[in-house]
C-alpha positions in Angstrom: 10.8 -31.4 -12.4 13.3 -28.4 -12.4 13.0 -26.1 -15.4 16.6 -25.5 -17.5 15.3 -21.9 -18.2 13.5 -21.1 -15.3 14.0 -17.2 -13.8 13.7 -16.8 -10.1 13.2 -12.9 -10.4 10.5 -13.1 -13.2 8.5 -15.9 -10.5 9.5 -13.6 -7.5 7.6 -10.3 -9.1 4.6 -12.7 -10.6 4.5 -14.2 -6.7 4.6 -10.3 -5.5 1.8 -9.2 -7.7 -0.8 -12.0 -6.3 0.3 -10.9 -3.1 -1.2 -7.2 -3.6 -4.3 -8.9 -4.9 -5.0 -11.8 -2.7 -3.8 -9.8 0.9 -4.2 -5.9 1.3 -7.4 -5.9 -0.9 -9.5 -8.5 0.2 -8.6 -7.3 4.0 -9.9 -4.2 3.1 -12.8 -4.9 1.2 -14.1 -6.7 4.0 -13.4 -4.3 6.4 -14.7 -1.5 4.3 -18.3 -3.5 4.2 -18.4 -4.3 7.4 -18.4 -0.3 8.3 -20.1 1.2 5.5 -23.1 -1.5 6.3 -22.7 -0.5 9.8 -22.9 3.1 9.2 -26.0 3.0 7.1 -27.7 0.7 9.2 -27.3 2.7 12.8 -27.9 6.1 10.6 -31.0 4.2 9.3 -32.3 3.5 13.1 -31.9 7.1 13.7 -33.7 8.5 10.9 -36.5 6.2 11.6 -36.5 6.8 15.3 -39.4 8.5 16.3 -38.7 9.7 19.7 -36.0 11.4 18.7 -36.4 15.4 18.5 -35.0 17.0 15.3 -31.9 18.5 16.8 -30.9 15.4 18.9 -31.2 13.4 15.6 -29.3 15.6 13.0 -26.5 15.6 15.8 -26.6 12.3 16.2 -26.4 11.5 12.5 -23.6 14.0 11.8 -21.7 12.3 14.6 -22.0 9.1 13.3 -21.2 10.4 9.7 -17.7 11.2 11.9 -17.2 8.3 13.4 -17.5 6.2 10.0 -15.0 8.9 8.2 -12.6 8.3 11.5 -12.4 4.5 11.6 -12.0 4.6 7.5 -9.2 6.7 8.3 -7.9 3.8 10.6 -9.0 1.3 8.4 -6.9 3.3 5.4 -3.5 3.5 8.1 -3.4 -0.1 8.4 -4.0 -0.9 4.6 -0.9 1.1 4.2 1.0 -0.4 6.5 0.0 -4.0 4.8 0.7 -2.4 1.6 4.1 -1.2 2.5 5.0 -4.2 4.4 4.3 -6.2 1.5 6.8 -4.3 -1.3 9.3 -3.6 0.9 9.4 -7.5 1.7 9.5 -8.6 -1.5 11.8 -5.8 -2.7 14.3 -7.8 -0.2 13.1 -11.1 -1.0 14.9 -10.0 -4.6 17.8 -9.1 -2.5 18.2 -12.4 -0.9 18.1 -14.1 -3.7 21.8 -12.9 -5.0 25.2 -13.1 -3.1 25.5 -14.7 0.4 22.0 -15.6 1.5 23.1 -16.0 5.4 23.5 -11.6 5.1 20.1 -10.4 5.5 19.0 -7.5 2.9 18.8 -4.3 4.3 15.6 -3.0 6.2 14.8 0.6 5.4 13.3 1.5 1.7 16.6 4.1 1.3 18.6 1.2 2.3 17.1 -1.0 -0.1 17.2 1.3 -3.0 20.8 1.8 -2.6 21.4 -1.6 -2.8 19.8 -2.3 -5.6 21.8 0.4 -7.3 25.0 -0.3 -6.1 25.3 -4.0 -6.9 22.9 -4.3 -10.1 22.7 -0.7 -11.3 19.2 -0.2 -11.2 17.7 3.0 -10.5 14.4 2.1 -8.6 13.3 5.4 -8.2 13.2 5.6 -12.1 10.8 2.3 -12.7 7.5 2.7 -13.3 5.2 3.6 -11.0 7.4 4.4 -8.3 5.9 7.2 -7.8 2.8 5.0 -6.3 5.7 2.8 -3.7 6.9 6.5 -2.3 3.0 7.6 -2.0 1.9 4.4 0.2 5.5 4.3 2.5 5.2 8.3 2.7 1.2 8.0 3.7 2.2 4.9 6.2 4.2 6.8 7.7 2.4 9.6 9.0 -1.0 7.6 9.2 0.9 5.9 12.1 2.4 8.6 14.0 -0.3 11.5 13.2 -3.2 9.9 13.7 -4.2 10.2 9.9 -3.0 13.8 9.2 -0.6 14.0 6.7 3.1 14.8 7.0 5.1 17.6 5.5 7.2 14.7 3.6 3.9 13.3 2.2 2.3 16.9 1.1 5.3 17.8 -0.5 6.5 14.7 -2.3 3.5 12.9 -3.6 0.4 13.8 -5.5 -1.7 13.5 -2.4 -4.1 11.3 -3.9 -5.1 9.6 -0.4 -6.6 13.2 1.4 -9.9 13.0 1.8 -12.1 15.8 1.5 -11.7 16.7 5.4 -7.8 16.6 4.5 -7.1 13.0 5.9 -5.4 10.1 5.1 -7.7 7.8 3.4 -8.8 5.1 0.9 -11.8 4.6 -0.9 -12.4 1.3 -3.0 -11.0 2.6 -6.4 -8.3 4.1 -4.8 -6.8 1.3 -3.3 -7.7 -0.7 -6.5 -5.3 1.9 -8.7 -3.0 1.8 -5.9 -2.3 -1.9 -6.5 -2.4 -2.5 -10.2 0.3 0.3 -9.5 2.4 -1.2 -7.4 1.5 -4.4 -9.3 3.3 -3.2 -12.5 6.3 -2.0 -10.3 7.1 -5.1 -8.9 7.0 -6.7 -12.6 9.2 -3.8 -13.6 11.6 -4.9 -11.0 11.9 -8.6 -11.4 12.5 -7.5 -14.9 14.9 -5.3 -14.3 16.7 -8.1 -12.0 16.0 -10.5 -14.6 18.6 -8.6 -17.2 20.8 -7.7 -14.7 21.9 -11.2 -13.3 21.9 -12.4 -16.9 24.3 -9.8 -18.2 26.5 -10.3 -15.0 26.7 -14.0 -15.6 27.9 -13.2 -19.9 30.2 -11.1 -18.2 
């Protein structure tokens, strides 16, 4: 059955939003559990050690309170890299979805954003919440090539909600869950946005 009134744009952003819920937070989640159950359990064993002197065990437990902050810093690079991945895809799948189909949509966010000003006169820096898209693609960014430190792009224009409190890129649960009901709403704004533009192109 094909639907007469059907819009692809309005599907497209519904189809983007389940793809925040059902990818980037349930790979986290279970990742997070896995080493926050880890952690407690091996800092457990060594408080419950008993041949452990004092000073060998409080340096072993701040150690291993280290090791867990490190690998949720890794954990948090690659959750916004899937995050990143994910809007910038279906930023383009919008793209594609318009004009000649056989020209691919361009790669780079800047790119991107142009186009969609350029042929539909949207302003995507100006939708809601895109303040949350330019946080994650700033924070991928350096999570990837600074080992988790943040950049002087991302200090400068974000809110630098992701430092954690030893100044590191990083995610907790709630954080990632406000992160994606963000970039949730912003992909709905687009297909909206997308929406009214092709229909006002086609009464004209």
């Amino acid at each position: 059955m094909v639907w007469i009134n059907f819009d692809h744009f309005l599907w497209l952003a519904e189809q983007g939003a389940k793809k925040l819920d059902t990818t980037a937070k349930p790979i986290y989640q279970s990742a997070y559990k896995q080493l926050s159950d880890a952690y407690e359990l091996a800092a457990k064993d060594a408080r419950e050690t008993g041949g452990l002197d004092e000073p060998d065990r409080s340096n072993y437990l701040d150690w291993l309170k280290e090791e867990y902050q490190q690998q949720r810093v890794a954990l948090a690079a690659m959750t916004f890299a899937v995050l990143e991945r994910t809007v910038r895809l279906h930023m383009r799948s919008m793209l594609s979805w318009t004009g000649n189909r056989r020209e691919a949509p361009p790669q780079s966010l800047d790119k991107i954003i142009v186009e969609y000003q350029s042929r539909f006169g949207i302003s995507v820096k100006g939708l809601s919440h895109y303040d949350a898209v330019r946080e994650v693609v700033l924070a991928r960014n350096a999570a990837l090539h600074t080992e988790g430190l943040p950049s002087e792009d991302y200090m400068q224009q974000t809110g630098k909600r992701c430092l954690d409190e030893l100044g590191s890129l990083n995610l907790s649960p709630e954080l990632l869950d406000a992160f994606v009901e963000e970039l949730k709403r912003f992909v709905t704004e687009l297909g909206r946005e997308m929406s009214l533009a092709t229909r006002r192109s086609k009464a004209n």
